[in-house]
Structures are given as C-alpha cells and as structure tokens.
C-alpha atoms as one frame of an Amber mdcrd trajectory, in Angstrom:
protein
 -46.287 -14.016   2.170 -49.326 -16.168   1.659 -50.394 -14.158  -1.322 -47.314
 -13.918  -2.728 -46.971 -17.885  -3.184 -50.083 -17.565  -4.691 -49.698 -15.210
  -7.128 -46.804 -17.725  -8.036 -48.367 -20.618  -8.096 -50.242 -18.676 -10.599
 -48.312 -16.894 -12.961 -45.084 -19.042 -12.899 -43.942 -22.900 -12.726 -41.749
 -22.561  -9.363 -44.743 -22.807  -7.442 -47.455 -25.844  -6.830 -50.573 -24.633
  -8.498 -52.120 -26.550  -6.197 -51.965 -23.842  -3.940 -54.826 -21.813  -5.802
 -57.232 -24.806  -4.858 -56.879 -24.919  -1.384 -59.867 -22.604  -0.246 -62.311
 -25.580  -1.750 -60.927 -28.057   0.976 -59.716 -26.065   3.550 -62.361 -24.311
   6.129 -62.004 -21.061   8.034 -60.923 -22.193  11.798 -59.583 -26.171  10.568
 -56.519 -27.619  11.515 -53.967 -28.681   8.920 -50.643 -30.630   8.491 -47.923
 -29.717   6.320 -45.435 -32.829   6.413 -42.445 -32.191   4.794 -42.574 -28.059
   5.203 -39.220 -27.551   3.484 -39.736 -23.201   3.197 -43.152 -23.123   4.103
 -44.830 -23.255   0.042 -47.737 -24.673   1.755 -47.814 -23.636   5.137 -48.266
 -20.144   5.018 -51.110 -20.065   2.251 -52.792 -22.973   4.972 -52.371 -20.269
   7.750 -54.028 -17.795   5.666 -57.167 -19.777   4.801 -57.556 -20.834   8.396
 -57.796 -17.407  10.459 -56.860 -16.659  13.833 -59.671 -19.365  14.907 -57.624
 -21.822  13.224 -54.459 -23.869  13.236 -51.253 -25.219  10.739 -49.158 -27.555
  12.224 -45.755 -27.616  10.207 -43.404 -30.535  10.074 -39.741 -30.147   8.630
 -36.572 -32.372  10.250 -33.722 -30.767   8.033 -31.950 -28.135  10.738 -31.637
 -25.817   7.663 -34.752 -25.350   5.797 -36.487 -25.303   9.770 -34.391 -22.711
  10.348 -35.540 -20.858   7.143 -38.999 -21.481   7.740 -38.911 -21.008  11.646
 -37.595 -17.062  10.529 -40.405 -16.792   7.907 -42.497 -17.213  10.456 -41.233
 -14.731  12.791 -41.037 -12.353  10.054 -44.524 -12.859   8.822 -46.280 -13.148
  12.216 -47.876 -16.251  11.912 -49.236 -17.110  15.521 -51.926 -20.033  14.156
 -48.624 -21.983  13.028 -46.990 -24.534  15.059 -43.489 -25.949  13.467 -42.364
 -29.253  14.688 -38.467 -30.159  14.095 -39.190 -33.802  12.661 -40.178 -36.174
   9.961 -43.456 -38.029   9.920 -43.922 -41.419   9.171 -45.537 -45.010  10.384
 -44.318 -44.981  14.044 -42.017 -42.516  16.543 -38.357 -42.785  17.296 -35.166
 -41.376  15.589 -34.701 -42.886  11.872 -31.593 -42.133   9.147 -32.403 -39.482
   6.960 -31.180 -39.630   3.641 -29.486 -36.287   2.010 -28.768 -36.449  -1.362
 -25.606 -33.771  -2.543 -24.212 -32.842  -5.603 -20.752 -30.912  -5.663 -20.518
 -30.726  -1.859 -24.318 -28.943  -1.783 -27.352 -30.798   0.504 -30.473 -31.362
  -1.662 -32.873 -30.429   0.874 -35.744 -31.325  -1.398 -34.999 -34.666  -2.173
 -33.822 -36.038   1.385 -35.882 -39.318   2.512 -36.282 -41.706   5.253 -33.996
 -44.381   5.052 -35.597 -47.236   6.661 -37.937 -49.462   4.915 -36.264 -48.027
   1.544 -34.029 -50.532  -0.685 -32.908 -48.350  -3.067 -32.090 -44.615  -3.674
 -34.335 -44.550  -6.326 -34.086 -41.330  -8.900 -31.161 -39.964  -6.321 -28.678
 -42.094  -7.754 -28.063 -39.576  -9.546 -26.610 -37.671  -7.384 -22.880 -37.511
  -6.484 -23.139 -38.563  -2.709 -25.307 -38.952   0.248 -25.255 -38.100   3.605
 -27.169 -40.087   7.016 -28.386 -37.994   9.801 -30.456 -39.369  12.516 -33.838
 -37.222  12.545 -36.573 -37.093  15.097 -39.947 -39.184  13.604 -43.346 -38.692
  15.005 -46.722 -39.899  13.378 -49.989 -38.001  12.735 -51.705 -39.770  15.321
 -49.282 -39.191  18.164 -49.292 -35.346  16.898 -53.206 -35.862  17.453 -52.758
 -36.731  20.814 -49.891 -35.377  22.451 -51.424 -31.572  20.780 -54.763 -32.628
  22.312 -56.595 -32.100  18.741 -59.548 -32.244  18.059 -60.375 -32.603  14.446
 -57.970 -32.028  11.437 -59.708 -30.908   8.416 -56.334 -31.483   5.636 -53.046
 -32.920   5.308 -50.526 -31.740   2.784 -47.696 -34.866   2.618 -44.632 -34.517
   0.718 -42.129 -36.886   1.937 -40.113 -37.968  -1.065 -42.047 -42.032  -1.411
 -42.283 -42.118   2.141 -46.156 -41.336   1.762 -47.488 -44.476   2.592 -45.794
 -44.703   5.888 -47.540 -41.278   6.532 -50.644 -42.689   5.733 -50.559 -45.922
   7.806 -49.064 -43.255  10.452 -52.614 -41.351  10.679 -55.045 -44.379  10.477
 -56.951 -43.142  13.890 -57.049 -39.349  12.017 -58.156 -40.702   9.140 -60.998
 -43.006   9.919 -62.459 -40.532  12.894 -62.204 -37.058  10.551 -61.517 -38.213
   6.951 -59.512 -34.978   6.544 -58.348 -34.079   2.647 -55.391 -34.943   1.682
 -52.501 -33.860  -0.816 -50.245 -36.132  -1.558 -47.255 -36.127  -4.207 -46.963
 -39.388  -6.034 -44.556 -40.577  -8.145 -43.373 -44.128  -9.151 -39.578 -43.251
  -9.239 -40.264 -42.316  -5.594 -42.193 -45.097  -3.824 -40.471 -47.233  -5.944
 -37.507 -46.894  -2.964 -39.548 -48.828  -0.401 -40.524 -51.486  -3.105 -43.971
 -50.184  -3.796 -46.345 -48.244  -6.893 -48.203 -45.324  -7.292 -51.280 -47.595
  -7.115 -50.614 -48.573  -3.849 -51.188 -45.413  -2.376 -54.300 -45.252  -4.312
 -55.930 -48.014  -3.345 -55.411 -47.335   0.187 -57.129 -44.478   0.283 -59.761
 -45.007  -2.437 -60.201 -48.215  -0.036 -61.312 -45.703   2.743 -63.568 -43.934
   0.708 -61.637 -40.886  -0.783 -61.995 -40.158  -4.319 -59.241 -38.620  -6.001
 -58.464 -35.468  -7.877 -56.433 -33.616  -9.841 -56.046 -29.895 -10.044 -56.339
 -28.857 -14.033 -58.483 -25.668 -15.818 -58.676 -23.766 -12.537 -60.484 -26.724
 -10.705 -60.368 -29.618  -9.098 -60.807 -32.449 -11.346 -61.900 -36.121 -10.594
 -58.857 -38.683 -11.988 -58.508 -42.478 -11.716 -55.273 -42.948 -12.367 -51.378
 -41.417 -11.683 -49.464 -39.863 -14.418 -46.026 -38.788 -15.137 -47.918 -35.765
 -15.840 -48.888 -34.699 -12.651 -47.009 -34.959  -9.468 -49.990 -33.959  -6.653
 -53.228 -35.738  -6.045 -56.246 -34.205  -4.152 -57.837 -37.111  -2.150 -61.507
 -36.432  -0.801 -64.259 -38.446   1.094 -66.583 -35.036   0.574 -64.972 -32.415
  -2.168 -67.234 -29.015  -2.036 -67.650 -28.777  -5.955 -69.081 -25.145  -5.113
 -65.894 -24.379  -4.587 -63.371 -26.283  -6.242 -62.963 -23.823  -9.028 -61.227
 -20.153  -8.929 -62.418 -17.000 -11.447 -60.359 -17.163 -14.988 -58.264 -14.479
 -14.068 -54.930 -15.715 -13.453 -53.721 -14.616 -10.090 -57.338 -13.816  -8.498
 -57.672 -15.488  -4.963 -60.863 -15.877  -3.376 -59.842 -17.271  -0.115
C-alpha cells in the first residue's frame, strides 16, 4: 500500500508528491500525526517509514472515509497505526462539521469545522451543505491522554482550519519542534477571517523555516503561492536527505 502511493505520487498528479520527501523528516521509530486522514494518502507511507519501533496516529471524523481507512488498515496489517474517529483543532468537545454536496453526493474532501468560520469560502460553490456534530480533540490532549513521548511530524490538512491545529499543539510544539506539513491556501483560511501569512508567521515565529517540495527536494521558500498547496515547516531539515535519486518512482525509505 505504502509503495503504491508512492509510486503515485510519482508518476501521476492524483497523489501529493510530497509523499516522496517524507524519509528526510521522518525517523525510523518517530511518532507522527496525520490530521485530516481522509483514505490514508499519508498515513500508510508514515507507517512505512516508521517501523514496527514506531508509531502513526491517524485522525479522520467523517464515519465514511474512517470506515474506508479503518478497512485499509485491516487489510494492510498496519499494527504501528492508531486511527482516532475525530477532528483536531484548538480545544476538545463536539463542534459542527461542515459537508459540502453537489447533486445529493458528500464532498468528503472539502468538509470543515464550522465554528470560528464566517464564510464557506471556495464551497459556495457547491449545491448544499450538510452539519454534523463531530468529536474534536487537540494535539496536546492526544499527547497526554496516549502518554507520548515525543512526536517527530505532523501532517495537517484540515480545509483552513490549520491554525486552530496549530494553537491546538503549542505544548508539542515548543517541547519537540516536530516537522510539520501543512496545506495552505488563502481561499481556505480565508473562512475563519485570516491569510496564508498568518500561518506563516506563527510558525516562522517559533523558529521553523519553511519549504517547499520542487526538483526531487526539499526547497527553502518565503512565501505561499497559488502554485503550491503544501508547505514543509522545519526547526532542523536534514539536507542529507531531503533529496530522492532522479529516477522517477525510486524510494529510498
């Protein structure tokens, strides 16, 4: 499975290629988040990288993608990952979830948080929307309630809600510093009234640099771009290995 989403995050555009760079920030035995799992894109290439020694904690609140990825999972093995049936944000408790649908479908992919946002944003677009009330717990509670340790990266996709995810894992952050991925787009933290540059100069605030991945590596950025949709943030990037061979596909995890 892992390799798979690899090999199409390399040779085709419906996976991140993001995916090829994780081996330069993600160590044999860490502890990871995925927050906002949806099918697992990230999760299982995470597993993969950390070995039996390590650990992926998976976060997805929509009943059917968990169920999609909770089956994955049993399908595939995958006894380092722990799924957790919520959403992640600033603080714990059950918030409105925000499903977008277009002719009667759910758009799983573009569902967000509803509190704290004033607009639908770039889902206006969409011919209705549906509340459910979903579960919310924070990175820091995770931290604590899981009794870990250290966590080495967090991969957040949560639609603009990023910021709240952030604010969410201040203890995690300023005792491990772990890397980050974040998606960031204006038309998406534009909902709760904020910019790109925000989330920026949070982190870059806290010391993390930020990166984006382009030629095979992990290149240093200072700025967001309609261009690119995921940012590497790091306190510590390994440049040794932030690059992959040239052959398209290779994976040297």
């Amino acid at each position: 499975m892992a390799s798979g989403l690899r090999m199409s995050a390399a040779a085709t555009p419906f996976t991140e290629n993001e995916i090829l760079g994780l081996r330069s920030v993600v160590p044999t035995g860490g502890t990871c988040f995925d927050i906002g799992a949806a099918y697992g894109m990230y999760t299982f290439p995470l597993a993969h990288l950390v070995g039996k020694t390590g650990s992926v904690h998976s976060f997805e609140p929509l009943t059917g993608s968990y169920r999609l990825l909770a089956l994955t999972k049993r399908l595939v093995g995958g006894k380092n990952i722990q799924l957790h049936r919520s959403a992640v944000g600033r603080e714990s408790g059950w918030q409105p979830l925000t499903v977008p649908r277009q002719w009667g479908f759910p758009i799983r992919g573009r569902a967000f948080l509803a509190q704290d946002a004033t607009s639908l944003g770039p889902n206006e677009r969409f011919t209705s929307h549906q509340e459910v009330g979903v579960p919310v717990t924070t990175v820091d509670e995770t931290c604590r309630n899981a009794g870990v340790g250290q966590v080495d990266f967090l991969k957040i996709d949560v639609e603009g809600a990023e910021l709240a995810v952030l604010e969410g894992a201040s203890e995690t952050i300023a005792a491990h510093s772990p890397a980050l991925l974040l998606e960031i787009e204006d038309r998406h933290v534009g909902k709760y009234g904020l910019r790109a540059t925000d989330l920026v100069d949070y982190l870059t605030s806290r010391g993390y640099r930020m990166y984006v991945w382009k030629n095979r590596e992990w290149t240093e950025t200072d700025r967001v771009t309609v261009a690119v949709r995921n940012y590497l943030f790091s306190v510590a990037l390994d440049r040794s290995r932030s690059k992959i061979p040239a052959l398209a596909g290779q994976w040297a995890g």
